[in-house]
N, C-alpha and C positions, 0 to 999 in steps of 0.2 A: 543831356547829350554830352558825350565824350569829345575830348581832342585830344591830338597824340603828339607828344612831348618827347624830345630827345635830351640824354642827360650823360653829360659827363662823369663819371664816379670813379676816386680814387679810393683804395684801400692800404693797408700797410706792404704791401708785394707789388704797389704800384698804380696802376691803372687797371679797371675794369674794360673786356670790349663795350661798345657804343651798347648805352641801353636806353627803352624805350618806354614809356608809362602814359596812362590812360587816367585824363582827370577833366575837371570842367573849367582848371582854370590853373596858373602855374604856382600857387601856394595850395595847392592840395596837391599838383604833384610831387611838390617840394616835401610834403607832408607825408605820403606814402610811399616813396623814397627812403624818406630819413628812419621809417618806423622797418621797412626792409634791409636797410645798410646802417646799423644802427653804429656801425664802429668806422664808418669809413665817411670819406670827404665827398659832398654833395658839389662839384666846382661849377656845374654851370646847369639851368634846365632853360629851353628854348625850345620855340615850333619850330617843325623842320623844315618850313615854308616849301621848298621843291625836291625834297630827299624823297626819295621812293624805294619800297621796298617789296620782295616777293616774301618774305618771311611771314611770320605769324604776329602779329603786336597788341595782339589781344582786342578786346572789345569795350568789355564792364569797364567802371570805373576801378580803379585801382590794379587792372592789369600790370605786369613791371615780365618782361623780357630783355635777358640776356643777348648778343646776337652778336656772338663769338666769329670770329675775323675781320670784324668791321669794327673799324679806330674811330674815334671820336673828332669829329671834323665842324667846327661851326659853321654855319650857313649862311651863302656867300652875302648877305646881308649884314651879317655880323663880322664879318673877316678885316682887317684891315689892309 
């Protein structure tokens, strides 16, 4: 069974919008991520504990969605 991880990704243009990936645990999402953004900065991956979305975020394990207009925001758990 999957869980759905929200990841901060930077590349050389800056910041990617909020993306989302599908793994069973957060070093395998770390892992297909890294094999997806092979030249860009993996800064942060965390559950999104209350973030909700109507989007598509895949299913299978290894899903990875882009989800253009949405900034990357830690979860208010994580926030200082």
């Amino acid at each position: 069974m999957t869980k759905l991880f929200i990841a901060n990704v930077r590349g050389s243009e800056g910041s990617k919008p909020l993306v989302t990936v599908r793994a069973a645990a957060e070093g395998e999402a770390r892992l297909f991520l890294a094999a997806a953004y092979p030249d860009d900065e993996i800064i942060d991956i965390v559950e999104p504990s209350d973030w909700v979305s109507d989007a598509d975020t895949g299913s299978s394990p290894g899903d990875i969605r882009e989800h253009a207009g949405v900034e990357w925001q830690a979860p208010s758990s994580l926030s200082d």
